[in-house]
N, C-alpha and C positions, 0 to 999 in steps of 0.2 A: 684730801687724805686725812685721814685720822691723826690723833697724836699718839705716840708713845706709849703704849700700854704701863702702867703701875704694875710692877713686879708680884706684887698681892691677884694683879689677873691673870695671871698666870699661870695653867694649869700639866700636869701630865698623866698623861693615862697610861700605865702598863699593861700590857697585855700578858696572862701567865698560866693561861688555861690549859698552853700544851702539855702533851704528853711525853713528850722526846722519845718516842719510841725505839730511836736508830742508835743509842747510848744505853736499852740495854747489854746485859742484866744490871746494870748501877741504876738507870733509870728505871723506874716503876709508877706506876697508876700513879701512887698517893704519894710518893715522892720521886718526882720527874728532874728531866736536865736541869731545867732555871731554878729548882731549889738544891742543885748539885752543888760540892765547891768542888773542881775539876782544877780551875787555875786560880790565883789570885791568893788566895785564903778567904775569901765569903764567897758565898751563892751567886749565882747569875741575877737571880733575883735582888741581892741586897747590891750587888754592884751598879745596876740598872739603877738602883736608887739613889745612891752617892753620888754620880755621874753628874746630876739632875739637883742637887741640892743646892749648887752656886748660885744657880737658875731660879729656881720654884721654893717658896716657903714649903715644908713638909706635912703639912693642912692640904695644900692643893697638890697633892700626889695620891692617886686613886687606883687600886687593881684590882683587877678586873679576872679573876680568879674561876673556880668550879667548886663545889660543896665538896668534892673530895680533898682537893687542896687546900681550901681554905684554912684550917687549921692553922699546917705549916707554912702557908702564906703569914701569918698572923704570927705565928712562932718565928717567926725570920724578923720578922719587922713588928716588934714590938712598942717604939714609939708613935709608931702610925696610929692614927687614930680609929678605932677598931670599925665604926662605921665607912672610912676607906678603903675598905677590900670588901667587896662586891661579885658573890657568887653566881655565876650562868647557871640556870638550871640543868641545862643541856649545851653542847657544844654545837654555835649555828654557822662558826666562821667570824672572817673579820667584821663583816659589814653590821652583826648584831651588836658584835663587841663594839664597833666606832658608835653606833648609835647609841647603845647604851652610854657611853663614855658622854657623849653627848649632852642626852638628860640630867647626867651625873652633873655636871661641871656650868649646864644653864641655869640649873634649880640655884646652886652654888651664886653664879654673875651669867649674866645673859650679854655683858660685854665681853668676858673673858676669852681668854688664846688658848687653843690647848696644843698639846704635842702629844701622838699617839706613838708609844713605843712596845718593841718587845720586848720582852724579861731577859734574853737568853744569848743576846750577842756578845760576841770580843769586842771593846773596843780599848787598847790598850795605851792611845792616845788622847787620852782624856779631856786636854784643856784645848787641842783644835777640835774634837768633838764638843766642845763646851760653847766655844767662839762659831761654830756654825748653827746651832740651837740658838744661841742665845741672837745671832742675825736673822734665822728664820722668826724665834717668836716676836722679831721688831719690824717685821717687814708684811706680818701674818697681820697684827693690830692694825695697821696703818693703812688696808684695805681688803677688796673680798679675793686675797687668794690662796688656791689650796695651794701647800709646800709641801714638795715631798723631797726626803735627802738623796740623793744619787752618789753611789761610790762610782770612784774611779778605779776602771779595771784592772788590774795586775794580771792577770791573765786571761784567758779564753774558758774561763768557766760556763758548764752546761748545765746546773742545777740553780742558778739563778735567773731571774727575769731581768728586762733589760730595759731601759729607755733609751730612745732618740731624744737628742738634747738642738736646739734653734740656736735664735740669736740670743746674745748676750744680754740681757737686762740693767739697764742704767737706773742706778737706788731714785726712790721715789721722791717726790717733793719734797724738803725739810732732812732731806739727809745729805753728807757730804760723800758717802762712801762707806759702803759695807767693806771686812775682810773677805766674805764669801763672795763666791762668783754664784750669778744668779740665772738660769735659762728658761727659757720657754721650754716646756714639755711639747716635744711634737709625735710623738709615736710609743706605746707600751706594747713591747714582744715580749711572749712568751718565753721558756726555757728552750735556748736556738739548741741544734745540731754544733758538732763540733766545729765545723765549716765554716760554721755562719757565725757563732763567739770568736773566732780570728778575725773575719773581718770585722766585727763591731768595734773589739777591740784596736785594729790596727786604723779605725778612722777616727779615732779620737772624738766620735761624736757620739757617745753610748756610752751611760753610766748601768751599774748593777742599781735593778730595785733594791731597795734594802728593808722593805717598809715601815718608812719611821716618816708621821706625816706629821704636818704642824696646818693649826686653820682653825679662825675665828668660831664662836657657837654660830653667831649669824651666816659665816661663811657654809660651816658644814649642813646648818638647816635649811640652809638656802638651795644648797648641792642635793641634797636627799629629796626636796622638798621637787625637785625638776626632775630627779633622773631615777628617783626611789619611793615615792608617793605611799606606799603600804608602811615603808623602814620611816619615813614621816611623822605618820599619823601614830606610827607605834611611840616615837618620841614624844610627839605633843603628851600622848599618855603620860608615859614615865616620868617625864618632868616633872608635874601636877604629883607626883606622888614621893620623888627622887632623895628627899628630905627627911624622909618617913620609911627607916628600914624595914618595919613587918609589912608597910603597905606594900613598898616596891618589891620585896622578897615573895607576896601575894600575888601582886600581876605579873609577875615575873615567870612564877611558875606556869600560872594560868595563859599567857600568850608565847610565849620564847618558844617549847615545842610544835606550833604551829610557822613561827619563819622561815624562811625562805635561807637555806643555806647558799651564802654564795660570798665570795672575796672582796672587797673593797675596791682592788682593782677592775674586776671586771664590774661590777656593780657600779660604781664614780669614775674614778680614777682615769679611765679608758675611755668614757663618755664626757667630762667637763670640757672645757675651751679655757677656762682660768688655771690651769695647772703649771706652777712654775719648780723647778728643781733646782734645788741648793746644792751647789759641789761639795760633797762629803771627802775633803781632803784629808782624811786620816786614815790613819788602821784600821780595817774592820773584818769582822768573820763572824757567818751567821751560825755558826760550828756544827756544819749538820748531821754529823756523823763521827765514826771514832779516828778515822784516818784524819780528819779537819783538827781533832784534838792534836795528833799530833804533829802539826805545823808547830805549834805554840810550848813542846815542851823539847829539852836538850836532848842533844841525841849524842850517840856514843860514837867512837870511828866508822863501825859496822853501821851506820845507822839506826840504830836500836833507838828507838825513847821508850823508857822505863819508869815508872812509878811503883816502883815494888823492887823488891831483894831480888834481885835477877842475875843469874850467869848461864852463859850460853858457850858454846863451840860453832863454829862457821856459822852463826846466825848473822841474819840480815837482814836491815829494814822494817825490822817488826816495829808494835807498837803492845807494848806490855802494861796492862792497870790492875792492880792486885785493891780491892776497893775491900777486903777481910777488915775483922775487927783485929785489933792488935792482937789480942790473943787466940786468935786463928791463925795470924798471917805467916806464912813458911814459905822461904827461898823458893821460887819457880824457877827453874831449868828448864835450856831447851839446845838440843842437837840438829844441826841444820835446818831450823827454821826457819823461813825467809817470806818476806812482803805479805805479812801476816797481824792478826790482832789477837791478841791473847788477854780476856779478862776475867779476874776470878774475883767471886764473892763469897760472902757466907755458906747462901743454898745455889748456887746457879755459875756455870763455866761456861764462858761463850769463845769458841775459837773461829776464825771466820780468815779468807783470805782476803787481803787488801780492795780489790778490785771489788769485791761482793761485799761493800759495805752497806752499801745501803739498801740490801737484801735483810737484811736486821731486822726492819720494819713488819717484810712480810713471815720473818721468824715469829714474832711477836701476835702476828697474826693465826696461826699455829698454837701455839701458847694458849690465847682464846678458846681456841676449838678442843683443847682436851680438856679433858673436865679433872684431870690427875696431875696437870701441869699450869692450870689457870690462876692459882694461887702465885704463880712465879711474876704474873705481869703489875 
């Protein structure tokens, strides 16, 4: 076994290319969920960053962004170093984005650990989310395997993917004892039926994917290099150039539109035999929608959660985001509305019932199609 990784090898990769389509009208093209502040007081994006700072020097924190975002990636995070955020020419899926991440962080150390995150989650327990990163990047160094975080279920959720979790994993030579529980990955399912999230749930053997992977360069080039031969050889590429933004923002454009779009899951993830899962014992939410926001904000007797000047009569359970500029913003009223989302902005009113949230998406798709309302996305 390896020794100890030096904290300087230490790398993480954001991922922030999304679009959060299902939060709007707040969310838009060129500025999306992860650069939203919804909760907290900073963006999803700058909170992703802070998280990670106990962790990783702020030199080795790279994201991995799109030329439209990119700006306000860089407007968010202004002590980063401006060649750490790294535009996709096109959007290919995860598996482009890990590899890229890849070359980024070999050209960097070719002994280095990284941690593949997204820009855009809750996690509002920070220091056990701290304590399980920082055992995965000591357990990732120390030999070749890929980590991936696993949450533990609170409920029978059907919009996440799942894993089956083995035996328990006994920490490696030279160590006494992790905080985290550590398992073999035996199985990656898709997003179950409701049916089938009860029982996952109820046998204690099934974490939610969360996608936040951790794994050596070696490790990862090793994984591509067996089950992704093309995402490979694209890496040897970018490495050789990874150091050099006009070069790599050149090959970049020139090969990225020909990959192959496909998930990290099904591409590795679902094929390795090394895949072990770190118990993600904290609070998490991949907040994929507007009802998901409002898990995380107070609610009134009626159930109302309100972010805006709001009075109502017999309402119920709504979920209220008035996202106006101040001097736009005007009391919203409402009469017997109930299990409902009600959000107003500047140019755009999205009223939608609870259940049809994440029909939003294909609003948005809409939006596209008209050439008189396309301006709105």
């Amino acid at each position: 076994m390896k020794a100890k990784p030096d904290i300087n090898e230490r790398y993480v990769i954001i991922m922030a290319g999304g679009r959060g389509e299902r939060f709007w009208p707040v969310s838009r093209e060129r500025m999306p969920k992860q650069l939203l502040t919804l909760l907290g007081g900073r963006s999803f994006l700058q909170q992703a960053v802070d998280r990670v700072l106990a962790l990783v020097p702020l030199k080795n924190i790279l994201v991995i962004t799109n030329a439209v975002q990119a700006p306000a990636v860089r407007q968010q995070l202004p002590k980063l170093p401006k060649g750490n955020v790294i535009a996709e020419p096109v959007g290919r899926d995860t598996t482009a984005a890990v590899t890229l991440g890849a070359a980024l962080v070999g050209a960097r150390s070719t002994t280095g650990v990284m941690a593949v995150l997204p820009a855009d989650h809750v996690i509002p327990e920070e220091k056990k989310f701290q304590q399980v990163l920082g055992d995965a990047f000591d357990l990732a160094g120390r030999g070749q395997a890929i980590i991936t975080i696993g949450i533990k279920p609170t409920e029978p959720a059907t919009g996440y993917g799942y894993i089956r979790v083995g035996e328990k994993l006994p920490p490696p030579v030279g160590v006494k004892s992790y905080k985290t529980a550590f398992y073999r990955a035996e199985q990656f399912v898709e997003k179950p039926p409701f049916d089938k999230a009860l029982e996952y749930v109820n046998s204690g053997q099934y974490r939610w994917n969360a996608g936040m992977f951790i794994w050596s360069f070696v490790t990862i080039t090793e994984g591509l290099q067996k089950h992704q031969p093309e995402m490979h050889a694209a890496c040897q590429r970018w490495f050789k150039v990874a150091t050099q933004p006009a070069r790599l923002n050149a090959v970049l454009a020139k090969e990225y539109p020909e990959l192959k779009k496909v998930s990290i899951d099904y591409a590795l993830m679902e094929r390795a035999q090394n895949v072990i899962v770190a118990d993600g014992a904290f609070a998490w939410d991949d907040l994929g929608s507007w009802t998901a926001l409002g898990r995380h904000l107070k609610a009134d007797p009626e159930g109302n959660c309100a972010v805006a000047d709001f009075i109502h009569v017999d309402g119920a359970r709504n979920i209220i985001f008035d996202a106006r500029s101040k001097a736009r913003r005007t009391p919203i009223a409402v009469v017997g509305l109930r299990d409902s989302i009600l959000v107003q902005t500047d140019d755009a009113t999205l009223l939608a019932h609870k259940s049809q949230a994440q029909k939003v998406k294909e609003l948005v798709k809409r939006l596209a199609a008209n050439p008189k309302l396309k301006k709105l996305m």
